[in-house]
C-alpha beads as a LAMMPS data file, in Angstrom:
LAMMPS data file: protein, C-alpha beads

318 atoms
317 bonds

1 atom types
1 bond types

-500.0 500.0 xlo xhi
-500.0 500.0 ylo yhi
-500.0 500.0 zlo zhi

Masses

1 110.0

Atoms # bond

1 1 1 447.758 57.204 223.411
2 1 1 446.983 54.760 220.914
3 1 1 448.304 51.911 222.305
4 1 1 446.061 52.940 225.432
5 1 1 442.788 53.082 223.341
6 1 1 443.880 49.506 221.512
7 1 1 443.900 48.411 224.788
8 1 1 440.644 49.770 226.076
9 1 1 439.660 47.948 222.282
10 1 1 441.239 44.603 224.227
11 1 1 439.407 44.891 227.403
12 1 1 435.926 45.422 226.127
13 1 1 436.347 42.522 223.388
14 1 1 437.837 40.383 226.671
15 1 1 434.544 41.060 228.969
16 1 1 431.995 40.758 226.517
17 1 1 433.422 37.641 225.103
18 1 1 434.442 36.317 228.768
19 1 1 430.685 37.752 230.140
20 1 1 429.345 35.403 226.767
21 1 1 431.388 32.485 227.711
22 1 1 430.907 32.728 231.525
23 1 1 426.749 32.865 230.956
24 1 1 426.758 29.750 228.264
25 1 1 429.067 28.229 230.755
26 1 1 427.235 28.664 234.200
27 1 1 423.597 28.073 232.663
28 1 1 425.315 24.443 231.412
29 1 1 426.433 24.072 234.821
30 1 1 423.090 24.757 236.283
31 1 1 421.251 22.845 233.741
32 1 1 423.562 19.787 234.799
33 1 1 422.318 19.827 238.411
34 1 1 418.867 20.459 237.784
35 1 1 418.030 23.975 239.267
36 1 1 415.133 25.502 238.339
37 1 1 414.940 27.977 235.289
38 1 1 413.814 31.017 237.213
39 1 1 417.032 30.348 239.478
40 1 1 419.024 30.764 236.368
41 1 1 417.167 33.634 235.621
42 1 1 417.091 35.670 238.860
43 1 1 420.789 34.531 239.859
44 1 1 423.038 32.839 237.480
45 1 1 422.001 34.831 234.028
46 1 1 421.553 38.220 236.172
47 1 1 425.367 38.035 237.476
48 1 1 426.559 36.562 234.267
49 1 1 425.506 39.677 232.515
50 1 1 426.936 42.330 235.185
51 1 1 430.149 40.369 235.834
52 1 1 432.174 43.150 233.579
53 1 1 430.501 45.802 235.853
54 1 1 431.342 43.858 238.690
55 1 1 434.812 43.118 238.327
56 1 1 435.507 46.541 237.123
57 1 1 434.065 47.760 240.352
58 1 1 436.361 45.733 242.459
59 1 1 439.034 46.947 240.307
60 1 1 438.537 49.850 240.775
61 1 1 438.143 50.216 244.305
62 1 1 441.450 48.014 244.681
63 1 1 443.322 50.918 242.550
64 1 1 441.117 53.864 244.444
65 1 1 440.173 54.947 241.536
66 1 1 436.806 55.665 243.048
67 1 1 435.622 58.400 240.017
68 1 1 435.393 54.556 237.947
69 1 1 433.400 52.598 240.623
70 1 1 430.703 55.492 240.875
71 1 1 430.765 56.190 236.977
72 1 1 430.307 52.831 235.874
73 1 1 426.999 52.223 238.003
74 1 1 425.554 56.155 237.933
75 1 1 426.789 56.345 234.101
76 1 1 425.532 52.508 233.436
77 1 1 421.660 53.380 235.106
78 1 1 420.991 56.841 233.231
79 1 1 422.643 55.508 229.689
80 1 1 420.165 52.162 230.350
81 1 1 417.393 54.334 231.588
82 1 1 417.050 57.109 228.543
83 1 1 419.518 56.090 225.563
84 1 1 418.590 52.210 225.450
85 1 1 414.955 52.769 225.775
86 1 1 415.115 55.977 224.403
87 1 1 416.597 54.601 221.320
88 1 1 414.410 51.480 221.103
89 1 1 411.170 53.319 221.477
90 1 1 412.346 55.613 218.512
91 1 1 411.904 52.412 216.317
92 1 1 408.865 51.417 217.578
93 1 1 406.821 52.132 220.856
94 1 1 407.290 49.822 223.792
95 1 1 403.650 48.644 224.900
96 1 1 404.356 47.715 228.715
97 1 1 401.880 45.057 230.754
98 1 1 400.511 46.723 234.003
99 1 1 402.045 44.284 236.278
100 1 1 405.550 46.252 235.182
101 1 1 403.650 49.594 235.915
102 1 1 402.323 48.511 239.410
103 1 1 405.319 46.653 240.596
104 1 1 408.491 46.366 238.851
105 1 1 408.883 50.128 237.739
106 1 1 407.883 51.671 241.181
107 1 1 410.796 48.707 242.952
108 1 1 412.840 50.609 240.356
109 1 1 412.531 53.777 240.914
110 1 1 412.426 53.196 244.915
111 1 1 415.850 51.517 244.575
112 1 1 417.337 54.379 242.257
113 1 1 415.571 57.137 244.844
114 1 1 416.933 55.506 248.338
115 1 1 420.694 55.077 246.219
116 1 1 420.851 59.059 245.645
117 1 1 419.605 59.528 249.273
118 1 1 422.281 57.575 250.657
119 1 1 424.944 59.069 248.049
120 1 1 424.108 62.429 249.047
121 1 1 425.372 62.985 252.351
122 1 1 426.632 66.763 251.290
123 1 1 423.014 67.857 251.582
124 1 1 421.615 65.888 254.535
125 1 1 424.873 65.433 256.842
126 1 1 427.265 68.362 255.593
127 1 1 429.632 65.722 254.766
128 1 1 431.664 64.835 251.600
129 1 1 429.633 62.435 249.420
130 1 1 430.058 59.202 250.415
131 1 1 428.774 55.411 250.021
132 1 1 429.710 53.678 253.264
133 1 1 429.926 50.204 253.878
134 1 1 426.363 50.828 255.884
135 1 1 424.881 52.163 253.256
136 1 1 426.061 48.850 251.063
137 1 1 424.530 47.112 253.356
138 1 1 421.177 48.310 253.054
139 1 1 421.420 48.530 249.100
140 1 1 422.173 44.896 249.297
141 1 1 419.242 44.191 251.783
142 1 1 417.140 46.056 249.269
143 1 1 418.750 43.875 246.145
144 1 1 418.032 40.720 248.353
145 1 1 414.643 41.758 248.731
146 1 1 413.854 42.597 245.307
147 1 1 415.441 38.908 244.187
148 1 1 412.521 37.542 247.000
149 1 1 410.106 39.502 245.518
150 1 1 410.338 38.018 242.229
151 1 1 411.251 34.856 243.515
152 1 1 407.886 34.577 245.298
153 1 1 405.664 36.267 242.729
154 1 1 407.172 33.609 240.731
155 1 1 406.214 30.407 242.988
156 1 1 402.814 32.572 243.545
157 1 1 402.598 31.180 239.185
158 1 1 403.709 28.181 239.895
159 1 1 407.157 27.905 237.918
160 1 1 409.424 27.505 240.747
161 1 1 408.077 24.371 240.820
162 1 1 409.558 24.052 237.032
163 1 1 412.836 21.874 236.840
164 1 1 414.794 22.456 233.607
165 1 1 414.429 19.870 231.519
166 1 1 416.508 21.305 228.832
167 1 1 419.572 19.466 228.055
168 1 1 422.817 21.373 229.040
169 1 1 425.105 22.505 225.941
170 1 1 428.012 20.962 227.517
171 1 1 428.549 17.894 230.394
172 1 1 429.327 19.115 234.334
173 1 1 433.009 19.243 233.744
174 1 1 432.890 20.937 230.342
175 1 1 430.676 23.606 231.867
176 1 1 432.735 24.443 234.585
177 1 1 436.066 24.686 232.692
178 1 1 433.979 26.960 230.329
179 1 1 432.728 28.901 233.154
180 1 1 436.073 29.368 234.757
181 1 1 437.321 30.666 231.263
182 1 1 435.022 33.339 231.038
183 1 1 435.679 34.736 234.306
184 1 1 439.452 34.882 233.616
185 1 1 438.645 36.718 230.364
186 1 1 436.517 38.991 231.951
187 1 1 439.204 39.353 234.990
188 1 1 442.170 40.802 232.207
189 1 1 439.554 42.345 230.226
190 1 1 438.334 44.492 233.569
191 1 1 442.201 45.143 234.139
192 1 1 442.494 46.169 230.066
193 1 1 439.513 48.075 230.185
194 1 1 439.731 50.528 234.049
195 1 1 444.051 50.708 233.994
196 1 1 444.017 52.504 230.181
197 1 1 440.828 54.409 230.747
198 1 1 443.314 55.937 233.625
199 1 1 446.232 56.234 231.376
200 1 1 444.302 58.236 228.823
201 1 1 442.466 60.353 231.573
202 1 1 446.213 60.971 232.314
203 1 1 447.339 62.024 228.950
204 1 1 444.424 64.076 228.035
205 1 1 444.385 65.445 231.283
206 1 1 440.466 64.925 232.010
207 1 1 438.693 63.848 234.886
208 1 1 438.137 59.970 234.950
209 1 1 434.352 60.802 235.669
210 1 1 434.067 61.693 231.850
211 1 1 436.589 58.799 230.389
212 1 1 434.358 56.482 232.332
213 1 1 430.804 57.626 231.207
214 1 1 431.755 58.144 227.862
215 1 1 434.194 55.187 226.946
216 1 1 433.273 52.434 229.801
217 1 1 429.769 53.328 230.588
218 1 1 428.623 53.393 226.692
219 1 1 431.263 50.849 225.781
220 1 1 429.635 47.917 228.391
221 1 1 426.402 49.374 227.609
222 1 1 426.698 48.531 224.185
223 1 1 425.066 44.686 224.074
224 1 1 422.068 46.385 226.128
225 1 1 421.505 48.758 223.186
226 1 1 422.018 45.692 220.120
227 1 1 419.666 43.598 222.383
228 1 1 416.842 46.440 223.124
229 1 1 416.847 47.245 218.981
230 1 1 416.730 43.450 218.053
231 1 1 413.496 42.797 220.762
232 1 1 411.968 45.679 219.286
233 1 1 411.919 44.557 216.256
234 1 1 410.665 41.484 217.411
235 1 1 407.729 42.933 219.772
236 1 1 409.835 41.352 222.976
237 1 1 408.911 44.927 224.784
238 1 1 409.414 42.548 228.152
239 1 1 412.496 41.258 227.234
240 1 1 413.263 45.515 227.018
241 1 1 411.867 46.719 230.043
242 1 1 412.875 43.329 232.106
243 1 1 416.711 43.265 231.175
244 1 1 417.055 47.347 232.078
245 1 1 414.979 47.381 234.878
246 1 1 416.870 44.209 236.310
247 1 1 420.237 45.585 234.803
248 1 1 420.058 48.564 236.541
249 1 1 418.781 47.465 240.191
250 1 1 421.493 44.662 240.064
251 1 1 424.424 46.954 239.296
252 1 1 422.906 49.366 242.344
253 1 1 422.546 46.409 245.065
254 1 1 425.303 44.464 243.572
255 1 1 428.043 45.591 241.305
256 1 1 428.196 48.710 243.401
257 1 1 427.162 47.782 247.276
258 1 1 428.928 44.190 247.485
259 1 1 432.722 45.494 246.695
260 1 1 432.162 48.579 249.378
261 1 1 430.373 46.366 251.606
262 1 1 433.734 44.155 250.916
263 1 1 436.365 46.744 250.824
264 1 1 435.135 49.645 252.297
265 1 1 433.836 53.233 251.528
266 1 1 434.334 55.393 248.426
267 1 1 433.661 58.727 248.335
268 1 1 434.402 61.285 245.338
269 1 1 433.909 65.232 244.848
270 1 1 433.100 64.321 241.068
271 1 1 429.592 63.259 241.541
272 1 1 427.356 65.763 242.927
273 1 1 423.566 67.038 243.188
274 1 1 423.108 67.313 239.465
275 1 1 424.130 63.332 238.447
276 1 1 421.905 62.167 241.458
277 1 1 419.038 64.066 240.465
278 1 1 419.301 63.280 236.716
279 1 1 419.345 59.810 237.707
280 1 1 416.863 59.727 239.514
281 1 1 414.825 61.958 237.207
282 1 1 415.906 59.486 234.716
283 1 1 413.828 56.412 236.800
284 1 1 410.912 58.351 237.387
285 1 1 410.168 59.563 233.363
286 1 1 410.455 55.703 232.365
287 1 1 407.400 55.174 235.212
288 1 1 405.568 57.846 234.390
289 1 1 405.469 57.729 230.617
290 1 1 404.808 54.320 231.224
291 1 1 402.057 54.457 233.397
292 1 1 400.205 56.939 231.376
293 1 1 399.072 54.998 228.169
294 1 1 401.007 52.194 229.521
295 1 1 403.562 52.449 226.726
296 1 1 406.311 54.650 225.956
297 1 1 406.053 55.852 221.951
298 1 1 408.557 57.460 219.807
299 1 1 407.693 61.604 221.369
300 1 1 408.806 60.022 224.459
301 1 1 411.204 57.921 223.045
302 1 1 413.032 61.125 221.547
303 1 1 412.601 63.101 225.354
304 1 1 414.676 60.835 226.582
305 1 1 417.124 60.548 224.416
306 1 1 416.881 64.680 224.557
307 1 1 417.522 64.064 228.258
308 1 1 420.485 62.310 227.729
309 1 1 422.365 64.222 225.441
310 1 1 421.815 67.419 227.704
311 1 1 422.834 65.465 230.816
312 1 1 426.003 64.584 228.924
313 1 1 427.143 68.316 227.206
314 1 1 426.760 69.410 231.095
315 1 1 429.308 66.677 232.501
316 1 1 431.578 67.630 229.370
317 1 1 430.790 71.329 230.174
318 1 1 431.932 71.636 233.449

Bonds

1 1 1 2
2 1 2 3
3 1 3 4
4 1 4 5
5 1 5 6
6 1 6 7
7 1 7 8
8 1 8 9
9 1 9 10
10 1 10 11
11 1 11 12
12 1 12 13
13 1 13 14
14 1 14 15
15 1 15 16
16 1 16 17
17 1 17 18
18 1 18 19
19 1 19 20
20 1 20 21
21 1 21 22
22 1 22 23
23 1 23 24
24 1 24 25
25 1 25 26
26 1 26 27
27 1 27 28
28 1 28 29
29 1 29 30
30 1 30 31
31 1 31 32
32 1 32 33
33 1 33 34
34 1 34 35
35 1 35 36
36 1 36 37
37 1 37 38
38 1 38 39
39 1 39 40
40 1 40 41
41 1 41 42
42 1 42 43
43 1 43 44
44 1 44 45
45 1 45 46
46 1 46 47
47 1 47 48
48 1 48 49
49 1 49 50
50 1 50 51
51 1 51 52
52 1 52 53
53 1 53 54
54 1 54 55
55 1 55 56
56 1 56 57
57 1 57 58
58 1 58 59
59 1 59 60
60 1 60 61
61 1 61 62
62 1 62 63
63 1 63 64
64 1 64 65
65 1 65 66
66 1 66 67
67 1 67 68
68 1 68 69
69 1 69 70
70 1 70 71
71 1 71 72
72 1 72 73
73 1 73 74
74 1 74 75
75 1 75 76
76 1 76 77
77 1 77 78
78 1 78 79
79 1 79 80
80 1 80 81
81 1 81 82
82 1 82 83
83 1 83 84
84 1 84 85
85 1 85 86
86 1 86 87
87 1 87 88
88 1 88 89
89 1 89 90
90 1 90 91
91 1 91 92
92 1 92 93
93 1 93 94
94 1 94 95
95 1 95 96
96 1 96 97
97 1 97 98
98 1 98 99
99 1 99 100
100 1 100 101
101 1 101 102
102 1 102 103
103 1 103 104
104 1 104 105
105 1 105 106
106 1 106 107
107 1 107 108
108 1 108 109
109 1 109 110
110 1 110 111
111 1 111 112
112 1 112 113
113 1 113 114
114 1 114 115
115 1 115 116
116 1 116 117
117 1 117 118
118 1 118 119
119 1 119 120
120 1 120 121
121 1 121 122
122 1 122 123
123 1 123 124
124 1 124 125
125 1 125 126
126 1 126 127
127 1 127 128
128 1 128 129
129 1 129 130
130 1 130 131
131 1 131 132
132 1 132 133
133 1 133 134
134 1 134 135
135 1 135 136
136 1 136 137
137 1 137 138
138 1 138 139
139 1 139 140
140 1 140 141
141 1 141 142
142 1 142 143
143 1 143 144
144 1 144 145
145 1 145 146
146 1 146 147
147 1 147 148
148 1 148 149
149 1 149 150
150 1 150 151
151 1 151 152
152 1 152 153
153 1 153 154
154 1 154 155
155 1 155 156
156 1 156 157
157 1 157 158
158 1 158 159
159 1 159 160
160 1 160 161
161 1 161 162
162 1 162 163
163 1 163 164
164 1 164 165
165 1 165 166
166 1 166 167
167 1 167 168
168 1 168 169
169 1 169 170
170 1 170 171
171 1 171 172
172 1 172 173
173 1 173 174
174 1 174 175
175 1 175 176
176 1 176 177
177 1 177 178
178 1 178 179
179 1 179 180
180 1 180 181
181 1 181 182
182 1 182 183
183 1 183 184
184 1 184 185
185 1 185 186
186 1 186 187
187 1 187 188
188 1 188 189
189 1 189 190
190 1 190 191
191 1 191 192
192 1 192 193
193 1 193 194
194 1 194 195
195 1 195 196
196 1 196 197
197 1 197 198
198 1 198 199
199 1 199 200
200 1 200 201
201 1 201 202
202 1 202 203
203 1 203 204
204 1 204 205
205 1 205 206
206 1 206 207
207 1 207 208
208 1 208 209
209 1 209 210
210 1 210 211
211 1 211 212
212 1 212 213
213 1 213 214
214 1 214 215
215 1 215 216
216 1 216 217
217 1 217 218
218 1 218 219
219 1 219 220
220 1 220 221
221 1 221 222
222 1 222 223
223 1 223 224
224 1 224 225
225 1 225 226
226 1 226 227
227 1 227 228
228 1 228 229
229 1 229 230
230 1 230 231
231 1 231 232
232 1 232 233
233 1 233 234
234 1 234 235
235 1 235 236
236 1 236 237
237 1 237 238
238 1 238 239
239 1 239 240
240 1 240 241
241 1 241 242
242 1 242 243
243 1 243 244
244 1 244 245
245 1 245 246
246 1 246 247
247 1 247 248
248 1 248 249
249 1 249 250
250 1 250 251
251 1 251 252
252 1 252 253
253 1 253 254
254 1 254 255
255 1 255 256
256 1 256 257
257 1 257 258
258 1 258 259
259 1 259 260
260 1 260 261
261 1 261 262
262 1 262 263
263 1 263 264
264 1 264 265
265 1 265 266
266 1 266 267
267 1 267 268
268 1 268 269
269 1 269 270
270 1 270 271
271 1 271 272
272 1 272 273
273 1 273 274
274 1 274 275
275 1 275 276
276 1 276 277
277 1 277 278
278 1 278 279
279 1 279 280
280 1 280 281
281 1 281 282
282 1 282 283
283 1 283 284
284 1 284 285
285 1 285 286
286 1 286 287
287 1 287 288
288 1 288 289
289 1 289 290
290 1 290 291
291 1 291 292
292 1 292 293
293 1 293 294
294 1 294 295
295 1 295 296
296 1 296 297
297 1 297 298
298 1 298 299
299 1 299 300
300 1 300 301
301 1 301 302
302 1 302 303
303 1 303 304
304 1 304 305
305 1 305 306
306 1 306 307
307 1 307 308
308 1 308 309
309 1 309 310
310 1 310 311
311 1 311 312
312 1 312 313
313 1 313 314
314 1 314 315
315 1 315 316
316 1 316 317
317 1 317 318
């Protein structure tokens, strides 16, 4: 068992240092050939950041272990949604500009709404739960549409026009090789991290649904939480809302629906009603504190964190 944990130790030290690497490494690159900062921002930055959650997805699939692949992404968007800004708005409340309030929450919550519709075939087909390689699909189409969206908004402000002028850390071929590292770190550190969270499902005899939202989920979801307390601090309440609000729609139209779109379905009888809806619940409380008083202070702040630790003594209950 312990060798299992110092493993699981191994993996997440592997894909946050790979994930570190990879994003210095493919920002150089991009900086080298001269594409435009928001490109970086939308594309390069966004995937650098959700690698882990990606390869661990694909990893998970390949080993049907499907209780992982739904965990990570359900587990990652509720601990994002009421821990990380739970926690942050405990320190100090997050004042959030209107634009997020008419837009980018609503896209959000939309995305979050049409993912447990999809998920929940139980209720509207009378099937087992399933995400299809159809219902990828359209979660990509809806990811693609949301990276247009803020793509054009964008040019609408006149900084796609914007060529980085920065200079890159490191030259073309140094980038690359540095890029390349990073996404063999955070290949072994996916295999580390998804084959012992198995193993010690196995020896505890649990369900991996609970290994995974406790250990992975909060484990990956740890720089999120470091990041949101450190921009608090600092009054970055966009850099907050923009990096969970992104986080969370990328790892639903991408680190979720482009391995089943890939590989195929994944169904599991360990997600149900009650993780959809709290999900979902989770999206629409961020958008509706928000839009209020268009901030979310430290009452709220502690409502969802009281959301959070019920949803979790009910998945450790039953």
């Amino acid at each position: 068992m312990i060798k299992y944990i110092l493993l699981v130790v191994l993996g997440f030290y592997l894909l946050i240092k790979g994930a570190d690497i990879f994003v210095d490494g493919i920002s150089s690159t991009a900086t080298n050939l001269k594409i435009p900062k928001i490109i970086i921002s939308l594309t390069i930055v966004a995937f650098g950041t959700s690698t882990p959650e990606l390869f661990i997805s694909f990893r998970s699939i390949l080993s049907e272990n499907n209780d992982i692949v739904l965990a990570n992404v359900v587990g990652s968007t509720i601990v994002n949604s009421m821990l990380v800004i739970g926690i942050a708005a405990l320190i100090k409340p997050i004042r959030i500009k209107s634009e997020t309030i008419k837009k980018q929450l609503p896209l959000h919550l939309i995305m979050v709404a049409i993912f447990s519709v999809l998920f929940l075939d139980e209720i509207f087909t009378h099937n087992i739960n399933t995400i299809s390689r159809s219902d990828a699909i359209v979660l990509l189409l809806i990811f693609l549409g949301f990276i247009y969206y803020i793509y054009k908004f964008q040019k609408k402000r006149n900084q796609t026009a914007e060529i980085t002028k920065d200079k890159a850390k490191w030259p073309l071929s140094k980038s690359i090789i540095y890029s390349l590292i990073g996404l063999i770190l955070i290949y072994f550190g996916s295999e580390f991290a998804v084959d012992n969270c198995v193993n010690i499902a196995k020896a505890l005899n649990i369900n991996q649904k609970i290994i995974t939202m406790i250990v992975l989920v909060i484990g990956t979801s740890t720089p999120e939480i470091v990041m949101a307390i450190t921009s608090v601090k600092k009054n970055e309440f966009d850099i907050i809302m923009g990096n969970i609000i992104g986080t969370n729609i990328f790892n639903i139209g991408f680190v979720l629906a482009l391995p089943i779109a890939l590989l195929g379905s994944v169904s599991t009888s360990s997600f149900n009603f009650a993780d959809m809806f709290v999900m979902t619940t989770a999206a629409a409380i961020i958008y509706l504190f928000a839009k209020d008083d268009r901030k979310i202070d430290k009452s709220e702040g502690a409502i969802m964190l009281l959301v959070f630790i019920i949803y979790y003594v009910y998945i450790l209950a039953i």
